[in-house]
C-alpha positions in Angstrom: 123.6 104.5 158.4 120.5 102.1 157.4 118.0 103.7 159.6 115.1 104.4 157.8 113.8 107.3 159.9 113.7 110.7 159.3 116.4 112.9 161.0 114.7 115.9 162.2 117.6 117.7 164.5 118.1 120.9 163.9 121.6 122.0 162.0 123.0 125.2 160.8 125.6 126.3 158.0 128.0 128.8 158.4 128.3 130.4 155.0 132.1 130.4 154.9 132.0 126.9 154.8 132.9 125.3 151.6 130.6 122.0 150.7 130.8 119.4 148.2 127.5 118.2 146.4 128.6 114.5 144.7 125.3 113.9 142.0 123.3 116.9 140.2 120.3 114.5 139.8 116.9 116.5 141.3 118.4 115.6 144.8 122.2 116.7 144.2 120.6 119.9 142.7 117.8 120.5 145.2 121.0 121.1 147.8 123.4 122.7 145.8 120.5 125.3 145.0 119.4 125.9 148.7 123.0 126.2 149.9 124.2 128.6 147.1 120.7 130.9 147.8 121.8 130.8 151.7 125.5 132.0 150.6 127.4 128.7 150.8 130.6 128.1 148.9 129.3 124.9 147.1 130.2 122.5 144.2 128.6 119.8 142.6 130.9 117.1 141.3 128.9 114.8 138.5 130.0 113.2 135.3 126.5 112.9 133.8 126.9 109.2 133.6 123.9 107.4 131.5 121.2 106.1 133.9 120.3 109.0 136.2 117.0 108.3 137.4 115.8 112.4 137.4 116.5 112.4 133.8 114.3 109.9 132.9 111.5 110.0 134.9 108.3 110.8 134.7 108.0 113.7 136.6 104.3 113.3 138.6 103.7 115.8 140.5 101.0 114.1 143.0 101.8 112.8 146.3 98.5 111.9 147.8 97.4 109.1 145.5 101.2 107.5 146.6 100.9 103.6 148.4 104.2 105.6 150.8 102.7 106.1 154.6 104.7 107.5 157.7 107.7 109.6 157.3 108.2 108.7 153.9 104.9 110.0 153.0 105.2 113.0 155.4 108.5 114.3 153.3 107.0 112.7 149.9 103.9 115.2 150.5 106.1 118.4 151.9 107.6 118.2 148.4 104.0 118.4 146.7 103.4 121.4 149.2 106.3 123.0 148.4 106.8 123.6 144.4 104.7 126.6 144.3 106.9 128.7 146.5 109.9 127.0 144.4 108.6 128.3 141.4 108.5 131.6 142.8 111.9 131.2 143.6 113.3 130.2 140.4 111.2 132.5 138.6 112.8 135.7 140.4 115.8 134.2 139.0 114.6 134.5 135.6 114.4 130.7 135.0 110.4 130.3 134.8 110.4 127.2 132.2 109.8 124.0 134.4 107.8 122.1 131.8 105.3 122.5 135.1 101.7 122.0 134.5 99.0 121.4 137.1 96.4 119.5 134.7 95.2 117.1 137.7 96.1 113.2 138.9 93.3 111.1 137.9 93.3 107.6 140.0 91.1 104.9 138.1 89.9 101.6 138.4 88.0 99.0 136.9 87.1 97.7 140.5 84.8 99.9 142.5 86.1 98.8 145.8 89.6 98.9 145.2 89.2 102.3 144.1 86.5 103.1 147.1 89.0 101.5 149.6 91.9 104.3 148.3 89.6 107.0 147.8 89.5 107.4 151.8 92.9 107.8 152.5 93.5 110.4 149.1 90.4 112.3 150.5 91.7 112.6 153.9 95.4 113.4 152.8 94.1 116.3 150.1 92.3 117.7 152.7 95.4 117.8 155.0 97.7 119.6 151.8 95.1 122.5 151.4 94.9 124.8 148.4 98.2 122.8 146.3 96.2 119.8 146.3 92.9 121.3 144.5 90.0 119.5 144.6 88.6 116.1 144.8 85.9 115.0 141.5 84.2 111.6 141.6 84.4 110.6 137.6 82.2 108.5 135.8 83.6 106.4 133.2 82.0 109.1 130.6 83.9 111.5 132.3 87.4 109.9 132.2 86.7 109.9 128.4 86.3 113.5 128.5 89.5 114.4 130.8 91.4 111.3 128.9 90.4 110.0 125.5 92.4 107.1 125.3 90.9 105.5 128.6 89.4 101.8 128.6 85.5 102.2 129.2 85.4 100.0 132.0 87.1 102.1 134.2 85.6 105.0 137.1 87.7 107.3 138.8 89.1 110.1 141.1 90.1 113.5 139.9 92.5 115.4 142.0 93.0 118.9 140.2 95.9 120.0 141.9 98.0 117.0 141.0 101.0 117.8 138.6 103.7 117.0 136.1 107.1 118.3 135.4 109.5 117.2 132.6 112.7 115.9 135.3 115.2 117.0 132.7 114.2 120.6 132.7 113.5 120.8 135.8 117.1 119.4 137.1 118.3 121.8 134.7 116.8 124.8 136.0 117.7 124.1 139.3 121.3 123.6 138.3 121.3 127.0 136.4 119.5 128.5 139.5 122.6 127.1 141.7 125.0 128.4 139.6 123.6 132.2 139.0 123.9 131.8 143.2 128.1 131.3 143.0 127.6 127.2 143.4 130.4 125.6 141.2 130.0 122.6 138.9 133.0 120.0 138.2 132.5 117.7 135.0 133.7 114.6 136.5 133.7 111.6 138.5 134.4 111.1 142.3 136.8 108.8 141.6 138.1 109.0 145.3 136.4 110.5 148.7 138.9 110.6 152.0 138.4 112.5 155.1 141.4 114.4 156.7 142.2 114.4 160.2 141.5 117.8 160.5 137.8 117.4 159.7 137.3 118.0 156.0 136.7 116.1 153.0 138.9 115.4 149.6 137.5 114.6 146.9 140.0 113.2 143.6 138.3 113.0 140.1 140.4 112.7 137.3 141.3 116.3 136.6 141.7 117.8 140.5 140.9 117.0 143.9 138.9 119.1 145.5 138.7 120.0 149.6 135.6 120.9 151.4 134.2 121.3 155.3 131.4 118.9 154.7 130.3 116.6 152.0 126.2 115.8 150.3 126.3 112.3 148.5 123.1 112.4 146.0 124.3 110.0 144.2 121.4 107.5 143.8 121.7 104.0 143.4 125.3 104.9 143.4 125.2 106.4 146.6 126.1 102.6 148.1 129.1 102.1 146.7 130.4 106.2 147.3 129.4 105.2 150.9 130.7 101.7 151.1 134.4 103.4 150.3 134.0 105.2 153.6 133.0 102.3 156.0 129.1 103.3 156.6 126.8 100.9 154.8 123.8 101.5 153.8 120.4 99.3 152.6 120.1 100.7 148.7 120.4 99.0 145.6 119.8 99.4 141.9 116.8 98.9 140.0 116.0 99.9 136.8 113.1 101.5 134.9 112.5 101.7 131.5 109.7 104.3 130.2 108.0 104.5 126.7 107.9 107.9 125.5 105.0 108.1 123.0 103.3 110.2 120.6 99.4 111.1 119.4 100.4 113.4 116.2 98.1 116.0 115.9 96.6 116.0 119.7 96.4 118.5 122.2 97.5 116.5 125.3 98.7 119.3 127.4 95.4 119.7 129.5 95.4 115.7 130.0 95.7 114.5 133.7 98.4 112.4 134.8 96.8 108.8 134.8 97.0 106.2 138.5 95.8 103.0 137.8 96.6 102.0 142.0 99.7 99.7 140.5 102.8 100.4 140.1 102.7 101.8 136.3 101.0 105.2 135.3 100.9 107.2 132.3 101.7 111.1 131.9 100.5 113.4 129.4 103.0 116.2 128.2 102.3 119.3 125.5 102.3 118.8 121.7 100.7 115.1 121.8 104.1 113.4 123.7 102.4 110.7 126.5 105.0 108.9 128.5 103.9 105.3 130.0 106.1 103.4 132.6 107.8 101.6 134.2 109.2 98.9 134.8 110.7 98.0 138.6 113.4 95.0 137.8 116.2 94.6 140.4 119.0 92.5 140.1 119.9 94.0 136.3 122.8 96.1 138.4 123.3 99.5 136.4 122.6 98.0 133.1 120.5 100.9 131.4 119.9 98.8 128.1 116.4 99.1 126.7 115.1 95.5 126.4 112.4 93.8 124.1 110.6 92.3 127.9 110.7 96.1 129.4 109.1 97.3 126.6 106.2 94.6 126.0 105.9 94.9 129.9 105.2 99.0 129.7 102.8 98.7 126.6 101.1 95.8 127.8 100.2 98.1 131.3 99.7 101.0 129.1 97.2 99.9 126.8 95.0 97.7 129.8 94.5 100.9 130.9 94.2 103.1 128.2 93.8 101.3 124.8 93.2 104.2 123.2 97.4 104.4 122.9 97.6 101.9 120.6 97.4 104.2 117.3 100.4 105.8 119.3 104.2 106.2 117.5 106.7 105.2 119.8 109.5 108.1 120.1 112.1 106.6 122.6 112.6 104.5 126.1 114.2 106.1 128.4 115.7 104.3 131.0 116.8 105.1 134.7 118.1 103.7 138.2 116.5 104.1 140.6 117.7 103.9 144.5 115.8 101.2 146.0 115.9 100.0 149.8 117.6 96.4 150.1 114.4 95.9 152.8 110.9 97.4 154.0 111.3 101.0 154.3 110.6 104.9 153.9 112.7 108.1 153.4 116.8 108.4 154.8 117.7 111.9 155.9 120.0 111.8 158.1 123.9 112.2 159.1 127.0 110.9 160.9 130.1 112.2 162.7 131.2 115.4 164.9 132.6 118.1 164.3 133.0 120.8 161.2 133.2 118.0 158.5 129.3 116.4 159.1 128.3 114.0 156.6 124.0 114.5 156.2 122.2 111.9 154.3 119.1 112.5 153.0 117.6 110.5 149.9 114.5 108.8 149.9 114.1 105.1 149.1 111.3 102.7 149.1 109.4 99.4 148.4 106.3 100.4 148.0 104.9 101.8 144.7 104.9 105.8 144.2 105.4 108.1 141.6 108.0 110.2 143.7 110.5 111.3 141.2 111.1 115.2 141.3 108.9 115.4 144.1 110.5 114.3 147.0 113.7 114.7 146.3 113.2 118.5 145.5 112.1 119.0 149.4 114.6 116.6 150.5 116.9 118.9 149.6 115.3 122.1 150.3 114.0 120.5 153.8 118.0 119.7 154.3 119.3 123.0 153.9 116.8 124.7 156.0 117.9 123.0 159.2 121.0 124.9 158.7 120.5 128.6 159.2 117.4 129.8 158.7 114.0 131.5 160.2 115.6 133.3 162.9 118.6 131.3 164.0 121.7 132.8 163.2 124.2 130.4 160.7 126.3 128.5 163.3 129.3 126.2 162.3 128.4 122.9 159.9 129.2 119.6 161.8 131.1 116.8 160.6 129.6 115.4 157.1 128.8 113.3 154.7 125.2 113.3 153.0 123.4 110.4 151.3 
């Protein structure tokens, strides 16, 4: 299971199957959420352990301005494509606070060609989304200053006015509430063991129960490795860890501020009543240590404040720090599965090398994408093959 490709065979679900969801990160959620709408018998199995990367992320809702190309960009950009009609969905539900707002992606530079060399690709790709990707605004530096106070006045820029932001927390929340108003179960705990039967299913031991199911979704994360490992398949993800400044302009409208692309791997994202978060930091090798540190920190503000300077007035609130899944070697997105049978295991988490904001993003239509292979449009449900998901 290290193939970077995506897995694009068609699959269905058979309703009376009972599935296991291990992780209710955005991924974990995403499933649980489009199974329980389709009538499966799921659970999610999570102990909230401290480093989840949806709950401190960013939440940039703007694909086209991401480094990601092929596959990974393909699914990355489905997930931009798709939150409107997720909205609708949630809303129907009576769960329509996201923290969503669509106040635009700017992408600046102080470098005219750099920015002119990206500005083809973004204009081709948010003329390829359509209507959820808005419009494209070539920005002075006068005009940054309008859109974004604290910008330096060196810089020029692109203005993409469909692009997004989400608060991850709220988000994964809703998701999770939407899943559960749908029949999906939630189990407070750690997967402390995972072994498939010789019958086909799945048992899963935390410390309270174990729990059987026909087929198995591991959105674990950077954990997802080590779930995996336990089972024989291996797979090319390891940890790495981002800490994020979360800041504050008292007294500031900031909720109409764009998200803020400096074509790096650090960006800065406006929420409402004055709250600006600035990240992050990419540092592998650390392992699952989700410490805030003194370098982290100087690292963020020092990006931060090249780029807006403005910021430095700003009251530091918190860091919050995640881990993400990160591919061992050169690669995109991982959806796909393993095994025969009624027990299939279906991976499907994206990893990368390359910088991109993905966050909520693609993992949201990772999962949504997963579930509709399995009994939808005008196929009828058929029986779930043998699985484990990643």
């Amino acid at each position: 299971m290290t193939s970077t490709a995506i897995d694009t065979t068609a699959r269905t679900v058979d309703s009376s199957a009972r599935v296991g969801v291990i992780g209710s990160g955005i991924a974990g959620a995403g499933v649980a959420f489009g199974l329980a709408s389709r009538g499966v018998d799921v659970t999610i199995v999570d102990d909230a352990m401290a480093g989840q990367a949806t709950a401190a992320s960013a939440g940039i809702i703007a694909p086209w301005v991401s480094t990601s190309t092929g596959a990974y960009y393909e699914t990355y950009a489905a997930g931009g494509n798709f939150y409107p009609a997720f909205l609708e969905q949630l809303s129907a539900l009576g769960i329509p606070d996201l923290g969503y707002r669509r106040s635009g992606a700017l992408v600046v530079n102080n470098d005219p060609e750099t920015l002119a060399e990206a500005a083809a690709t973004i204009r081709s790709r948010v003329a390829a989304a359509g209507t959820v990707a808005g419009e494209i605004h070539d920005l002075d530096a006068a005009e940054l200053a309008e859109l974004f106070p604290p910008i330096a006045p060196d810089m020029t820029g692109l203005l993409i006015t469909g692009g997004g932001r989400v608060d991850g927390r709220v988000l994964r929340d809703a998701i999770l509430t939407g899943a559960r108003q749908q029949g999906a179960g939630f189990v407070a705990d750690s997967a402390q063991a995972i072994t498939a039967s010789g019958r086909g299913t799945w048992s899963v031991r935390t410390a309270s129960a174990t729990e059987g199911f026909d087929a198995l979704v591991i959105a674990g994360g950077a954990r997802s490795a080590d779930l995996l490992g336990r089972l024989g398949h291996s797979v090319g993800i390891a940890p790495q860890r981002g800490q994020l400044l979360h800041l504050e302009l008292r007294g500031v409208n900031t909720s109409p501020w764009p998200t803020i692309h400096p074509l790096d791997h650090h960006y800065i994202t406006p929420f409402d009543g004055g709250r600006i978060v600035a990240g992050a930091t990419r540092e592998d090798g650390v392992g699952f240590d989700v410490r805030a540190t003194a370098a982290g920190t100087k690292r963020v503000l020092d990006d931060a404040l090249r780029i807006a300077p403005g910021l430095a007035e700003a009251t530091v609130l918190e860091t919050r720090v995640g881990v993400r899944p990160m591919a061992t070697r050169e690669g995109g997105a991982a959806l796909r599965g393993s095994g025969s049978g009624r027990g299939r295991t279906v991976a499907g988490l994206g990893v990368r090398r390359r910088w991109s904001h993905d966050g909520p993003t693609h993992r949201r239509r990772g999962g949504q994408a997963d579930t509709r292979r399995r009994g939808t449009g005008d196929r009828p449900p058929g029986p779930v093959s043998r699985g484990l998901a990643l």
